[in-house]
KOLSENU-579404 format. One record per residue (C-alpha): residue number from 0; x negated, y negated, z negated. Coordinates in nm, 4 decimals. Example, Ala and Ser with C-alpha at 12.3 -4.5 7.8 and 13.67 -1.06 7.14 Angstrom:
R    n         X         Y         Z
R    0   -1.2300    0.4500   -0.7800
R    1   -1.3670    0.1060   -0.7140
END
This chain:
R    n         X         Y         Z
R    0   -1.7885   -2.1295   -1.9309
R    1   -1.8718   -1.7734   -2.1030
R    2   -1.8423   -1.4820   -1.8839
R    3   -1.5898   -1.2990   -2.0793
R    4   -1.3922   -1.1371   -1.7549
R    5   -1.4972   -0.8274   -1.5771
R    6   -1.4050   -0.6284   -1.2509
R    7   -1.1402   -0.4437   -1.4506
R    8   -0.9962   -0.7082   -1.5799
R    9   -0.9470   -0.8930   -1.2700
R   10   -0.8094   -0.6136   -1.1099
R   11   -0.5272   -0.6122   -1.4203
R   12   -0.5240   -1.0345   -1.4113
R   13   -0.4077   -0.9906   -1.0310
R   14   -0.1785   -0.6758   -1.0454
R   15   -0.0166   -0.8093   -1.4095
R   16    0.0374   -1.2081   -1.2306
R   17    0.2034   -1.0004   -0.8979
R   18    0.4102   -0.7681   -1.0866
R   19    0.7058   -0.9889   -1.2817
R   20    1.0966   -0.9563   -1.2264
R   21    1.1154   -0.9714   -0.8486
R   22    1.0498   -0.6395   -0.7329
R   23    1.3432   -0.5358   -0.9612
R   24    1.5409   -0.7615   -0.8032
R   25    1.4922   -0.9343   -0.4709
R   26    1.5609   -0.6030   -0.2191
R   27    1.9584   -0.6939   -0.2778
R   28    1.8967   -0.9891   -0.0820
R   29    1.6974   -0.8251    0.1696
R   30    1.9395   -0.5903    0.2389
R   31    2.2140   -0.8465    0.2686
R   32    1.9320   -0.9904    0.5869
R   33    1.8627   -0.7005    0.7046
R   34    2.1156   -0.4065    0.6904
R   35    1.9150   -0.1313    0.7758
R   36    1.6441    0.0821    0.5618
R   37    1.3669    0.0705    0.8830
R   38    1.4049   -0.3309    0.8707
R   39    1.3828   -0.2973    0.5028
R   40    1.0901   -0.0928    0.5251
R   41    0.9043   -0.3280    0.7648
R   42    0.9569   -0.6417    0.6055
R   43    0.7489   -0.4934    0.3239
R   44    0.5012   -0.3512    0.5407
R   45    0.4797   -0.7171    0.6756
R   46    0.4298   -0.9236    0.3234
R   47    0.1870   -0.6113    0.2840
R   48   -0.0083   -0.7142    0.5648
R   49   -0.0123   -1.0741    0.4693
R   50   -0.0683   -1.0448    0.1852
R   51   -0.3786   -0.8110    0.1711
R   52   -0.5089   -1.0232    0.4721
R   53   -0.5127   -1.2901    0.2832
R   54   -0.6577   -1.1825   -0.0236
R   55   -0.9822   -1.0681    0.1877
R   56   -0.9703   -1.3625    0.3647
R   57   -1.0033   -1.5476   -0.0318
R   58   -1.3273   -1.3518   -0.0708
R   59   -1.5403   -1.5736    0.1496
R   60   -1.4320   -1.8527   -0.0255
R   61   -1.4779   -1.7124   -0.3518
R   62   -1.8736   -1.5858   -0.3077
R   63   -1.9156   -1.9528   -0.1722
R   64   -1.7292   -2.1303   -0.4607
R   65   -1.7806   -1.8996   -0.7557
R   66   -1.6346   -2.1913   -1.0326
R   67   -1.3121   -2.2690   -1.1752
R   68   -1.0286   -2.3269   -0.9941
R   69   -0.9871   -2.1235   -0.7303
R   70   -0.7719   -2.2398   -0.4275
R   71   -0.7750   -2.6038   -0.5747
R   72   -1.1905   -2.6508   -0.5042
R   73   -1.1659   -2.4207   -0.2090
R   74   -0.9061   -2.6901   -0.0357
R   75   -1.0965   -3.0190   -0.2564
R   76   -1.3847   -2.8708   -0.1039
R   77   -1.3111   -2.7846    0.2483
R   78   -1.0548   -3.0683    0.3261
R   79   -1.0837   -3.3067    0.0574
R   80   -0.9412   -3.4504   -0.2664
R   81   -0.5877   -3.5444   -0.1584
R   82   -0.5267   -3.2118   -0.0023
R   83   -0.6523   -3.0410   -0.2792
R   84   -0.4924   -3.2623   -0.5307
R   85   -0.1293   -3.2214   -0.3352
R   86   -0.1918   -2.8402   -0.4014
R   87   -0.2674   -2.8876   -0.7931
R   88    0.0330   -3.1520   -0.8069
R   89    0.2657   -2.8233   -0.6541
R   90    0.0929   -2.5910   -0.8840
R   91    0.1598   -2.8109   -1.1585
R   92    0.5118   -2.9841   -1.1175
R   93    0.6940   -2.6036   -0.9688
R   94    0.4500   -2.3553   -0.8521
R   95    0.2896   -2.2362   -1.1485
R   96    0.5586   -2.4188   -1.4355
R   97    0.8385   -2.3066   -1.2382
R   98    0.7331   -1.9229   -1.1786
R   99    0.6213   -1.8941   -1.5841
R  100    1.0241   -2.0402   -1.5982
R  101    1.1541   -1.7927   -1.3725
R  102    0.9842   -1.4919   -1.4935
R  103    1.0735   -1.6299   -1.8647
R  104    1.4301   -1.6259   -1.8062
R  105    1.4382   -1.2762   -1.6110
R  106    1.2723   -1.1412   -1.9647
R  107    1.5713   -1.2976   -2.1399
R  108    1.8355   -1.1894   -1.9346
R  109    1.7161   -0.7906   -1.9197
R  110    1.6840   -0.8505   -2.3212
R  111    2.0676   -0.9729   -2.3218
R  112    2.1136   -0.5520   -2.1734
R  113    1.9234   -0.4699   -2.5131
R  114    2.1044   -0.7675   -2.7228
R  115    2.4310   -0.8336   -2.5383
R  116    2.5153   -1.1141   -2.8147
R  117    2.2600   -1.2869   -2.5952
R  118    2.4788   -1.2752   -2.3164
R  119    2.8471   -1.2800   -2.4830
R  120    2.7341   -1.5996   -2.7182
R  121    2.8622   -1.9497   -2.6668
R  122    2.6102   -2.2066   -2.5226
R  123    2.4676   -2.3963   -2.7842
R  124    2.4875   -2.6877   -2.5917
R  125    2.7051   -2.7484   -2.2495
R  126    2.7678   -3.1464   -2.0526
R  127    2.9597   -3.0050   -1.7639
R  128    2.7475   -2.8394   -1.5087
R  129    2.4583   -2.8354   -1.7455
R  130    2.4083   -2.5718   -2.0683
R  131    2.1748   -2.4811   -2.3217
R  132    2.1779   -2.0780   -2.3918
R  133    2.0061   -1.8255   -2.6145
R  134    1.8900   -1.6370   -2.3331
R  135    1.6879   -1.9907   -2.2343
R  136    1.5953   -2.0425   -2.5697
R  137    1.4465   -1.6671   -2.5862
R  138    1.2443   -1.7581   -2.2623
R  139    1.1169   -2.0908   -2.3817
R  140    1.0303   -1.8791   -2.7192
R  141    0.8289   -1.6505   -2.5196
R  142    0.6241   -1.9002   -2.3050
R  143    0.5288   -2.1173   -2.6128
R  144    0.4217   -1.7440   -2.7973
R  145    0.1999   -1.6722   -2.5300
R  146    0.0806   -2.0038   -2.4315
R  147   -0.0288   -1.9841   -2.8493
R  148   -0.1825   -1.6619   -2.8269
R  149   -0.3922   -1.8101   -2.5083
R  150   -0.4972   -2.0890   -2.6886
R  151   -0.6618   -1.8342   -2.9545
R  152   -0.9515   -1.7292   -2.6573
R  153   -1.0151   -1.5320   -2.3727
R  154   -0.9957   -1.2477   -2.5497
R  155   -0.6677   -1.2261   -2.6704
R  156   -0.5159   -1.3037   -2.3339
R  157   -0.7443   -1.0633   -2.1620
R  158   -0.6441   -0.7695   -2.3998
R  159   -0.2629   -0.8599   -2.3657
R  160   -0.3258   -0.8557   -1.9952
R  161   -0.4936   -0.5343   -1.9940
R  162   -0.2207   -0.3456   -2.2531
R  163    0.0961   -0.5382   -2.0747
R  164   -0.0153   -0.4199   -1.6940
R  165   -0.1142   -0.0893   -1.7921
R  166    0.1807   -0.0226   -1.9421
R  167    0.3626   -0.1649   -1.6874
R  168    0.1818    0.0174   -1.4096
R  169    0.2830    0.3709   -1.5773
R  170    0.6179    0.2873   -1.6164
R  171    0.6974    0.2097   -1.2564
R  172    0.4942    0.5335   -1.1802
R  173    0.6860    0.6839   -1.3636
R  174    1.0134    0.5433   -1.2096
R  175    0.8923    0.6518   -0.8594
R  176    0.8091    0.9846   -0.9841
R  177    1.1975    1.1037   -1.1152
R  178    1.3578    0.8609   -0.8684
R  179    1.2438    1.1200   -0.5943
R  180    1.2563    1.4451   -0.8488
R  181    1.6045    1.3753   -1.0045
R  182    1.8013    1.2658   -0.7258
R  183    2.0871    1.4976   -0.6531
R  184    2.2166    1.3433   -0.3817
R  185    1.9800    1.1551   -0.1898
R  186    2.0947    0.8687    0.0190
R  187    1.7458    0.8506    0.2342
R  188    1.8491    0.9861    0.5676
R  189    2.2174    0.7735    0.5242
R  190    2.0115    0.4601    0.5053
R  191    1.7602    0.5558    0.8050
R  192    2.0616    0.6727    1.0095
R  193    2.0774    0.3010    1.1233
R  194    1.7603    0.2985    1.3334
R  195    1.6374    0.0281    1.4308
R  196    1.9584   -0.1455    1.4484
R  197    1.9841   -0.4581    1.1982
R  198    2.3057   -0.5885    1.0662
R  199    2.4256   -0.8927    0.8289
R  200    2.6699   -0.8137    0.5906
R  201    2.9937   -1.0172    0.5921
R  202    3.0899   -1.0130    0.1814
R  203    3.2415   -1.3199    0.0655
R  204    3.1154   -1.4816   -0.2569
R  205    3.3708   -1.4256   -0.5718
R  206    3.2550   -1.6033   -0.8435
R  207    2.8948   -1.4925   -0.8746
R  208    2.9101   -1.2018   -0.6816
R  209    2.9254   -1.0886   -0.3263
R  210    3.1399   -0.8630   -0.2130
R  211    3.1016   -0.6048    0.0824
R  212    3.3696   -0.6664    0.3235
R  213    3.2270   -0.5081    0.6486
R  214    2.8744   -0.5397    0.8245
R  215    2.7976   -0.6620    1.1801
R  216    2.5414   -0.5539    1.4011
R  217    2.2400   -0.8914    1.5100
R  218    1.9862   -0.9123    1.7322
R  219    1.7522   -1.1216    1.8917
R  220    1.6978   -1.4085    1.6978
R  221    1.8978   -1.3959    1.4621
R  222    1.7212   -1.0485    1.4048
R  223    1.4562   -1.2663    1.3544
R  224    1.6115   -1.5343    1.1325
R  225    1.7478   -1.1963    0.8996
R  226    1.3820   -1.1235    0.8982
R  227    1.2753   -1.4924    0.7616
R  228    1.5190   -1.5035    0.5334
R  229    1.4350   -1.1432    0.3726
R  230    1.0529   -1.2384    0.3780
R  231    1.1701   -1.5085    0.0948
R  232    1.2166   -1.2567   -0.1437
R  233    0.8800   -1.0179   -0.0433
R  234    0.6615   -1.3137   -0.0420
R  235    0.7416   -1.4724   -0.3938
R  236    0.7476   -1.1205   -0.5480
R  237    0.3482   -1.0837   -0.3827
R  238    0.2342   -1.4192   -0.4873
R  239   -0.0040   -1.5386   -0.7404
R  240   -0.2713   -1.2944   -0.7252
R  241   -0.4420   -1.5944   -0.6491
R  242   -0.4758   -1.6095   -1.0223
R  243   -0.7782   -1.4814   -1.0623
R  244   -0.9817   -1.7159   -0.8680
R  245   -0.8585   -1.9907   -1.1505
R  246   -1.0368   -1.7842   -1.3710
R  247   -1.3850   -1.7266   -1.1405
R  248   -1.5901   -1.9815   -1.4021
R  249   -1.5377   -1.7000   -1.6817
R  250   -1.5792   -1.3613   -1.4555
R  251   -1.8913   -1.1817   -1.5040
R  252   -2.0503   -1.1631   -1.1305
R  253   -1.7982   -1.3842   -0.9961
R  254   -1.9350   -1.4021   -0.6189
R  255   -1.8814   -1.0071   -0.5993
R  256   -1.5936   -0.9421   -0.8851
R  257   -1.3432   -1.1933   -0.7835
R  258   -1.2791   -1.0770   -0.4086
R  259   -1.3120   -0.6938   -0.5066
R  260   -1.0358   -0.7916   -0.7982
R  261   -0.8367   -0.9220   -0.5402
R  262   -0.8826   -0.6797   -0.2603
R  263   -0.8118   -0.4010   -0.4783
R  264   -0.5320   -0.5276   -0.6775
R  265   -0.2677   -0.7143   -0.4150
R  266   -0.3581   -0.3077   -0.2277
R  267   -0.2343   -0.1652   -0.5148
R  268    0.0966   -0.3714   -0.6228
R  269    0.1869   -0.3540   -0.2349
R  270    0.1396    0.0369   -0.2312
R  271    0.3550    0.0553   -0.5794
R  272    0.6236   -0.1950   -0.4210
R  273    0.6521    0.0187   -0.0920
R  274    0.7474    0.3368   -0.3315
R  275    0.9682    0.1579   -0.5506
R  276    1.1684    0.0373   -0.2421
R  277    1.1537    0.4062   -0.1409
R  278    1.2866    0.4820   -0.4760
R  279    1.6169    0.2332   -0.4141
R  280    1.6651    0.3823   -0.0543
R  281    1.6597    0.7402   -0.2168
R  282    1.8966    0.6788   -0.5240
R  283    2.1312    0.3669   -0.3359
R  284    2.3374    0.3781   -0.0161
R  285    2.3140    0.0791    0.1841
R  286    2.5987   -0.1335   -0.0066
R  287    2.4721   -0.0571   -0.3527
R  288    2.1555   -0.1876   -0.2416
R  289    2.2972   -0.5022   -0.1077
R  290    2.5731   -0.5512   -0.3598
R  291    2.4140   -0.4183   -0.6453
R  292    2.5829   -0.6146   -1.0068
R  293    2.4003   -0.9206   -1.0577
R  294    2.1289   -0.8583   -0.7461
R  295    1.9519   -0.5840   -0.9480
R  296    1.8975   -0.2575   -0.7513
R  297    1.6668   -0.1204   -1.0229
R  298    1.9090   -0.1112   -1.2269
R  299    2.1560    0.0358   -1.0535
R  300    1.8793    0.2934   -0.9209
R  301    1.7810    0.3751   -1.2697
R  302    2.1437    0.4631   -1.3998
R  303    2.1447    0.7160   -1.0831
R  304    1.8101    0.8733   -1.1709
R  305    1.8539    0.8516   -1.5631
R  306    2.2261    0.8471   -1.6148
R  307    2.3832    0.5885   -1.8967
R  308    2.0678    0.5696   -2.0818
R  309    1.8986    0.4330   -1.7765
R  310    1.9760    0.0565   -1.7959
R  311    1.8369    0.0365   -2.1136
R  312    1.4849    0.2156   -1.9366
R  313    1.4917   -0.0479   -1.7010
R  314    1.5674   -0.2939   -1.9365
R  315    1.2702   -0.2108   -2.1002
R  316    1.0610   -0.1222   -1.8114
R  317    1.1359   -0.5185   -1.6740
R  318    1.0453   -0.6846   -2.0236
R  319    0.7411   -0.5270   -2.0212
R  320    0.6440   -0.6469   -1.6465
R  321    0.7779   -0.9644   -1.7355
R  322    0.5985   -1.0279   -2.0728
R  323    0.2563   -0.8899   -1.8981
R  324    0.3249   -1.1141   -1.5660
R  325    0.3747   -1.4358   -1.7784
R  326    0.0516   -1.4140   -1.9671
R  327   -0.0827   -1.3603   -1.6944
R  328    0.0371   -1.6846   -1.5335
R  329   -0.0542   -1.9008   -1.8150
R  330   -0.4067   -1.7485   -1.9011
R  331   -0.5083   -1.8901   -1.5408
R  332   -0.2961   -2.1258   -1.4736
R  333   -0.4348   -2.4060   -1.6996
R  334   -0.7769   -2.3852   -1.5254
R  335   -0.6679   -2.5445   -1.2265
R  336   -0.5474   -2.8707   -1.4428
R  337   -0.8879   -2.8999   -1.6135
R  338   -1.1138   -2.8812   -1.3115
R  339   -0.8679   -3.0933   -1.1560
R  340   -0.9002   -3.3465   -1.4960
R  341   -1.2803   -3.3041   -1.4189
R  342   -1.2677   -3.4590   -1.1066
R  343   -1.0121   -3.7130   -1.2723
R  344   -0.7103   -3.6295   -1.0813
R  345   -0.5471   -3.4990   -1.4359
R  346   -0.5269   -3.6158   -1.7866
R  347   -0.8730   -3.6192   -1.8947
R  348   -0.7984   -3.4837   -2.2093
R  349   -0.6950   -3.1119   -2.0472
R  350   -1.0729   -3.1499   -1.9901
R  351   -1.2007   -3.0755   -2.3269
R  352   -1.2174   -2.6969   -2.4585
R  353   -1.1203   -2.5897   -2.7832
R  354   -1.3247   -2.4002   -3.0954
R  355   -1.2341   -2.1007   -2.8996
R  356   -1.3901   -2.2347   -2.5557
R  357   -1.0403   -2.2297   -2.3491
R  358   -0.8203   -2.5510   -2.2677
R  359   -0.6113   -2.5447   -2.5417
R  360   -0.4265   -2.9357   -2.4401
R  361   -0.4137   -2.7868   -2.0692
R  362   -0.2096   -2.4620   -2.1780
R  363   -0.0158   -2.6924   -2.3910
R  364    0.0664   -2.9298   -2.0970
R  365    0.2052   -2.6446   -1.8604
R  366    0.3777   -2.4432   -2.1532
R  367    0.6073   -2.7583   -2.1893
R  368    0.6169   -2.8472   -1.9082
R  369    0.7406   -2.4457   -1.7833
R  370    1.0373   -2.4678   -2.0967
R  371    1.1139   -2.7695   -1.9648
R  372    1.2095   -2.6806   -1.5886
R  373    1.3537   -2.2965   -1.8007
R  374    1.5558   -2.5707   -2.0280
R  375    1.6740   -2.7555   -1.7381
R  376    1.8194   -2.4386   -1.5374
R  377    1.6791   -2.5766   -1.2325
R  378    1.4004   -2.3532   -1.1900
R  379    1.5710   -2.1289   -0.9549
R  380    1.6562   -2.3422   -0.7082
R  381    1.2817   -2.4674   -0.7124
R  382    1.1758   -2.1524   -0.6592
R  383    1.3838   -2.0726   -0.3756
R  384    1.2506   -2.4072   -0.1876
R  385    0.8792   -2.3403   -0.2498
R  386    0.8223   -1.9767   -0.0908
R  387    0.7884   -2.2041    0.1852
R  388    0.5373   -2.4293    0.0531
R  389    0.3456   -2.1418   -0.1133
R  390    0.2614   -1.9889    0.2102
R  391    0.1505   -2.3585    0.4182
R  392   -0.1294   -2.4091    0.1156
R  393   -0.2023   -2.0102    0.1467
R  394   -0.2559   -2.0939    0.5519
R  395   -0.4201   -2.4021    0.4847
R  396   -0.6656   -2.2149    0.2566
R  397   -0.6908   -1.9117    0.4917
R  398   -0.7893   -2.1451    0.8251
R  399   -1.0291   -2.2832    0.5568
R  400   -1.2602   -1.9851    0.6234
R  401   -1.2617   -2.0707    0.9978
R  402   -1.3104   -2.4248    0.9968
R  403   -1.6165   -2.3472    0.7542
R  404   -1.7591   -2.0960    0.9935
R  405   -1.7577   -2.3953    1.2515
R  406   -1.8303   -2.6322    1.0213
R  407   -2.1204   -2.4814    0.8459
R  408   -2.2292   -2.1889    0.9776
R  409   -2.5782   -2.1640    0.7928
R  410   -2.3920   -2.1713    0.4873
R  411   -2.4943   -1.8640    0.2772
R  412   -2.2308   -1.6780    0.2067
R  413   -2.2714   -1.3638   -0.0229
R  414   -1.9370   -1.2029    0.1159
R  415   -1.8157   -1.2227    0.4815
R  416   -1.4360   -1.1847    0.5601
R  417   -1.4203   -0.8062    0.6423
R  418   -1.3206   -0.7944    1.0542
R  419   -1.3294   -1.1554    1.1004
R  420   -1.1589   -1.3464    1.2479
R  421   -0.8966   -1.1349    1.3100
R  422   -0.8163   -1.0460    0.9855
R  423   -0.7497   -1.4762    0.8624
R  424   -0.5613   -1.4829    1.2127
R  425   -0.3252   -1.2155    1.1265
R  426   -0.2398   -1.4073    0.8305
R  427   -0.2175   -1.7234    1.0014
R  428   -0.0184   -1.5902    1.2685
R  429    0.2346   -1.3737    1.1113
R  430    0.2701   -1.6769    0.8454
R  431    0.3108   -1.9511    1.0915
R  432    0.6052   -1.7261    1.3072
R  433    0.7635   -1.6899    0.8421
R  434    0.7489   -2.0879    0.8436
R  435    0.8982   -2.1552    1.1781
R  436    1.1518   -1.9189    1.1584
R  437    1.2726   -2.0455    0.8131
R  438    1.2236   -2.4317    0.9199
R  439    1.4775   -2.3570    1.1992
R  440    1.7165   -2.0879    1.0071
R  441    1.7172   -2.1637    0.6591
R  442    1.5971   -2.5395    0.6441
R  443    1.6924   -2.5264    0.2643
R  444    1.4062   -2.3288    0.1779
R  445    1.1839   -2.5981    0.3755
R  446    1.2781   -2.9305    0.3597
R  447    1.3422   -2.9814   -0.0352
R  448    0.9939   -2.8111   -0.1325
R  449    0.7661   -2.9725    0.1273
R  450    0.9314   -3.3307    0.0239
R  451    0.8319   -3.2666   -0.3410
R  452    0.4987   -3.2137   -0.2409
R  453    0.4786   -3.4713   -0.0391
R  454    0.5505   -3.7177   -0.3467
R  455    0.2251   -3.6042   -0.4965
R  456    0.0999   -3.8562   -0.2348
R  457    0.1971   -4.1815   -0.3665
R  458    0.1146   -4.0349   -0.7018
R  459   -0.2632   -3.9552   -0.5887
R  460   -0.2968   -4.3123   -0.4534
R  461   -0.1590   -4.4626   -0.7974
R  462   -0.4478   -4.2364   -0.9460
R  463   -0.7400   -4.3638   -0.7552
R  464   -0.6146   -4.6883   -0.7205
R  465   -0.9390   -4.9079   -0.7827
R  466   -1.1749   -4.5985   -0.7716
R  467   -1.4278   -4.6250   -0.4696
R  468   -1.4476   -4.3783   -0.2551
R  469   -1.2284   -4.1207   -0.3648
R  470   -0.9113   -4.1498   -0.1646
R  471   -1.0000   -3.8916    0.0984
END
């Protein structure tokens, strides 16, 4: 592959993939766990940790595997083909498809704030539970567009990348800035006058939306439960700056530029996520954090700090992450399913590169399959179910840097995890206590997820069946 990817462009590949809708979003939910600004503050601090842990931890495995594919060959590699392939089936059939849905349909909703026909328009097509709306068509529009453009070359993607998460960068800079210089009345020291203490909210669903009837103070475990729970939301919004090690077989420098692209960037997006949460304890009291319309403090921050004209800011502000977050996803994406077609657990026709040396039948395959799951509504629910799932394989690929240290320890290795091993046992540590806690507190974020990739197993036997060797 040409090297057509530099430092800076990593470091915009990993900020633009971490950056989408749930940062806008997900500290409603939090709140509803948690109750109290310190816990809100913490649980941050935490995904922070983990996820900057991790991302060094990556670097080892990057300056020893400097190809395409990134966490798929580090796990086909370390453990072998059926592990890795149950990580590519994930990526394929939810993680990637169903996050380039997700982030798809939070562009077309925040466009309906622009448009409102989007939202006030009849489905085109409803079967009882099941509809077909313009917002979903917009989304599906806008993942085909962009799957097209990336089908064009490198280029084209990289320079959207660059303009999108620039842009988007400065805008929530921006947002941080006046949220703490036009605040009147600042709600900062109402929302730390809670301490330490933690409490669930009692609000009662009402159609769609929750309704504050009263908090109650927790402790202990289910302290600890509140904590799980709130981590769902923090986690998916700091996932995929895995991206850019899909992309290592086109970086310039790759055993040096991929792990300072991801050191530097997931730093970055978790500094500008601490301030923007800063931003919502400033502008929001406690309940219109929590109970926010339609589980979007930003936007309810942003009419505080700019008045009427501010949901149409945000509006903006969130297309623009979106847009930049979804190229992003499906310019690296598609690697994974051709180095994964290489080693024949894909079709082999995502193998072959196009006149403008990308996989053009690879982007194609995950752009329909994405409108697909944003078609079928479902996506949401998916998501929900594979935060879980996301951080076992992140674990799995983390330990991966120990076992080879044990395994191999002559193997050169250009870059050495920085304060190992404690810095891949933090991760693994602080993720284990996230799965445990969720597997005995909210088993519907566990159980559903881990069973779908668990059918990737019978499906990797039906693909080697007859080939020697191979089932690992």
């Amino acid at each position: 592959m040409k090297k057509k990817l530099k430092l800076w462009d990593g470091i915009m590949l990993v900020m633009g993939s971490m950056i989408g809708s749930g940062i806008f979003i997900v500290s409603s939910d939090m709140m509803r766990n948690l109750g109290s600004g310190y816990w809100l503050v913490v649980v941050w601090v935490i995904t922070g940790i983990m996820t900057v842990a991790a991302a060094i931890s990556y670097g080892e495995l990057s300056a020893i595997y400097p190809k395409a594919g990134g966490q798929y060959t580090y796990i086909s590699e370390i453990f072998g083909k059926m592990p890795g392939f149950l990580y590519g089936w994930g990526l394929f059939t939810v993680i990637q498809t169903g996050t380039i849905a997700a982030v798809a349909m939070a562009f077309g909703k925040f466009a309906a704030y622009l448009i409102p026909w989007l939202n006030d328009s009849e489905p085109i097509f409803q079967n009882g539970g099941f509809r077909i709306t313009w917002v979903q068509i917009l989304a599906i529009v806008i993942i085909l567009l962009l799957t097209y453009i990336n089908t064009r070359g490198v280029k084209n993607g990289k320079l959207l990348q660059n303009v999108f998460t620039g842009s988007k960068i400065l805008a929530l800079l921006g947002l941080i800035i006046f949220g703490f210089m036009l605040i009147k009345d600042s709600q900062w020291t109402a929302n730390m006058s809670f301490g330490w203490a933690a409490f669930q909210d009692l609000g009662k669903e009402v159609g769609n939306n929750l309704l504050p009837t009263g908090w109650t103070e927790i402790g202990g475990m289910a302290l600890m439960g509140g904590i799980a729970a709130a981590m769902v939301g923090s986690v998916f919004s700091s996932v995929a700056w895995e991206n850019v090690t899909f992309m290592s077989g086109e970086m310039e420098n790759p055993k040096k530029n991929v792990v300072r692209s991801m050191v530097l960037g997931t730093a970055a997006v978790m500094i500008l996520y601490m301030l923007v949460n800063f931003v919502y304890l400033n502008a929001l009291d406690r309940d219109g954090i929590a109970f926010a319309d339609k589980n979007r403090p930003a936007v309810a921050a942003s009419e505080v700090i700019f008045g009427s004209v501010g949901t149409v800011i945000m509006a903006v502000l969130v297309m623009i992450s979106t847009f930049g977050c979804i190229n992003g996803l499906v310019l690296a994406g598609a690697r994974v399913y051709q180095t994964m077609a290489k080693d024949g657990l894909f079709f082999k026709s995502a193998i072959e590169n196009n006149r403008f040396d990308v996989p053009a039948k690879s982007l194609w395959m995950q752009g329909i399959w994405a409108s697909v799951l944003a078609l079928s509504g479902q996506y949401g629910d998916l998501l929900d179910m594979i935060s879980f799932v996301i951080v076992l394989f992140y674990m799995i690929t983390v330990f991966g840097v120990i076992w080879l240290r044990f395994k191999q320890p002559n193997l050169e290795r250009p870059y050495k995890t920085w304060l190992y091993p404690v810095t891949p046992l933090i991760y693994l540590l602080i993720g284990a206590m996230f799965c445990v806690l969720l597997i005995i507190y909210k088993p519907q974020y566990t159980w559903p997820g881990f069973l779908l990739i668990l059918i990737g197993v019978p499906v990797y036997w039906f693909i080697n069946k007859g080939k020697k060797g191979t089932a690992e």
